[in-house]
C-alpha atoms as a printed R data frame, in Angstrom:
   type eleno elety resid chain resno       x       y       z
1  ATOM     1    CA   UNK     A     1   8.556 -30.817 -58.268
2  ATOM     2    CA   UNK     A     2   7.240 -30.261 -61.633
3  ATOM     3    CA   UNK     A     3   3.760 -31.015 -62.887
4  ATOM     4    CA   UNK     A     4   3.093 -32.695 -65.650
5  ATOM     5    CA   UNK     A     5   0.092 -31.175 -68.039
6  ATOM     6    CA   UNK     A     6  -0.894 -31.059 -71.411
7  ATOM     7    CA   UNK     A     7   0.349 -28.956 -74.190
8  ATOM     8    CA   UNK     A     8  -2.102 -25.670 -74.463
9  ATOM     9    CA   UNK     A     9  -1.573 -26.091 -78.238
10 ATOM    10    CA   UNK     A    10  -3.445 -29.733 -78.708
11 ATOM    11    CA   UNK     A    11  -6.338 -27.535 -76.889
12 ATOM    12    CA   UNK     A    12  -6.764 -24.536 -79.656
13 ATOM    13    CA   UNK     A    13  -9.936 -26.044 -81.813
14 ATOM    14    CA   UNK     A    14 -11.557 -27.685 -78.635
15 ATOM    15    CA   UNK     A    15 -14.352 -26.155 -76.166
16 ATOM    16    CA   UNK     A    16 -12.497 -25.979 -72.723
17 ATOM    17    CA   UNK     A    17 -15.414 -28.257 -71.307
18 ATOM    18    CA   UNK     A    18 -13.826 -31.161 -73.938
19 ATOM    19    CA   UNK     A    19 -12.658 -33.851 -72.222
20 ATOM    20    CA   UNK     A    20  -9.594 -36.291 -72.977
21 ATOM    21    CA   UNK     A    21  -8.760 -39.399 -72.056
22 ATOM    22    CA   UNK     A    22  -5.105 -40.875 -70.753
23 ATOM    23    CA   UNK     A    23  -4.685 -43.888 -72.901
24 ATOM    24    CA   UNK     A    24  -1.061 -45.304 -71.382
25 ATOM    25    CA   UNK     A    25   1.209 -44.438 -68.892
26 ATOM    26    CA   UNK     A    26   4.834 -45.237 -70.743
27 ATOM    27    CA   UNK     A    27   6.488 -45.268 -67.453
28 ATOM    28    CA   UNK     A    28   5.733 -46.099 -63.866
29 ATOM    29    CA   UNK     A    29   5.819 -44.306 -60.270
30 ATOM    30    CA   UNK     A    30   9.234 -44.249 -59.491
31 ATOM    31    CA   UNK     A    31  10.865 -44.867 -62.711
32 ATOM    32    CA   UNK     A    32  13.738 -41.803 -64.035
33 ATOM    33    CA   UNK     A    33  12.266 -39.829 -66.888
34 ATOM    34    CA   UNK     A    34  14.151 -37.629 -69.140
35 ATOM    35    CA   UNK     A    35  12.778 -34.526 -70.602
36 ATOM    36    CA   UNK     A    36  11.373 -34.555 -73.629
37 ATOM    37    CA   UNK     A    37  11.064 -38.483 -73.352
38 ATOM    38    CA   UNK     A    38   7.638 -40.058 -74.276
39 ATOM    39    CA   UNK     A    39   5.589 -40.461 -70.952
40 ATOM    40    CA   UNK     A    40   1.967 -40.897 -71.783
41 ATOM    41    CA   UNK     A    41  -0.665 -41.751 -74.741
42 ATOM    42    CA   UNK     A    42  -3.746 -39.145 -74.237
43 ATOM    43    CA   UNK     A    43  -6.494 -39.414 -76.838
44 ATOM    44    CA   UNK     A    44  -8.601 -36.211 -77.811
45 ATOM    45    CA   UNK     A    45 -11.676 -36.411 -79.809
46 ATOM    46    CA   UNK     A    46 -10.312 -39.121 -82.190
47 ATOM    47    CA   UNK     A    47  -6.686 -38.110 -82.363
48 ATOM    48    CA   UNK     A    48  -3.771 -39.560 -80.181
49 ATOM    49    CA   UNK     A    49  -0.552 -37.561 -78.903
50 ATOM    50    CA   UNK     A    50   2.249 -38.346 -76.731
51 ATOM    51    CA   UNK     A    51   2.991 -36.521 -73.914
52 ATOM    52    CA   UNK     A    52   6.381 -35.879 -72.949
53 ATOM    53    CA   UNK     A    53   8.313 -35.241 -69.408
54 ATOM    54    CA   UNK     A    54   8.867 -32.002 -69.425
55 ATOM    55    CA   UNK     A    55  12.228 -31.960 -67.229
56 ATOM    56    CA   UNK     A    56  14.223 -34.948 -66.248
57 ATOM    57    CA   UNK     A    57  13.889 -36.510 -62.686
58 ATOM    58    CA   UNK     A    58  11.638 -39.555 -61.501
59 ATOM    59    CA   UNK     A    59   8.106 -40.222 -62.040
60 ATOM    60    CA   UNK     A    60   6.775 -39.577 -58.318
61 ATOM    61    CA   UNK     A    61   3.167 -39.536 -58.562
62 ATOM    62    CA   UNK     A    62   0.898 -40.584 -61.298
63 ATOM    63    CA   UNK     A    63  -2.828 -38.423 -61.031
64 ATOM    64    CA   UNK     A    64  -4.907 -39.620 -63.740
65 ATOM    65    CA   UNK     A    65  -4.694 -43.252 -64.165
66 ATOM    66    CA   UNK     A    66  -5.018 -44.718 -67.333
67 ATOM    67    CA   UNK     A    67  -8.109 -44.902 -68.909
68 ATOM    68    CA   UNK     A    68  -9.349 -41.919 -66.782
69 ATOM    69    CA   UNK     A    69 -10.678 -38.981 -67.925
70 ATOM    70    CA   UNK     A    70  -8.985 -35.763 -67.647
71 ATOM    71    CA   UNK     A    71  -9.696 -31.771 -68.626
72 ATOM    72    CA   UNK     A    72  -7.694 -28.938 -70.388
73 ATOM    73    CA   UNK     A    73  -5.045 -27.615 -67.649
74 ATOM    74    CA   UNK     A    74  -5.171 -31.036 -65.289
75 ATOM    75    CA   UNK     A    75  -2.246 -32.149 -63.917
76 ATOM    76    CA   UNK     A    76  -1.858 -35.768 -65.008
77 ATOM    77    CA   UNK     A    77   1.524 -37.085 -62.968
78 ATOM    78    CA   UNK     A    78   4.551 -35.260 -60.918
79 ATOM    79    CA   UNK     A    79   7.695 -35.512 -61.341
80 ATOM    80    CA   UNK     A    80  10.917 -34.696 -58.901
């Protein structure tokens, strides 16, 4: 299983406490991923990334829903 986070980078200028918020989920539970493929919108203090799988496998388990909150280090989904 691999977890699915955020890049520490997008996180450099912000407090730790800052909060973001997971706009879109690109894919649903049990759909095959690839890695580096486009999984997620996440929206940080005004700016928008994409969030990619980092390995290839299926989507198992979404943990933040869209439109839900999340903090720096959070695992948003699984995948195996």
């Amino acid at each position: 299983m691999t977890n699915v986070i955020t890049n520490d980078e997008i996180w450099l200028d912000l407090d730790d406490d800052t909060e973001g918020l997971l706009d879109e989920w690109h894919v649903a539970e049990g759909e095959q991923v690839e890695g580096g493929q486009n999984i997620a919108s996440i929206v940080l203090i005004k700016a928008n990334y994409e969030i990619t799988a980092p390995t290839s496998g299926v989507l198992s388990k979404i943990l933040v829903p869209e439109q839900d909150s999340f903090t720096k280090g959070q695992t948003l989904a699984e995948i195996d």
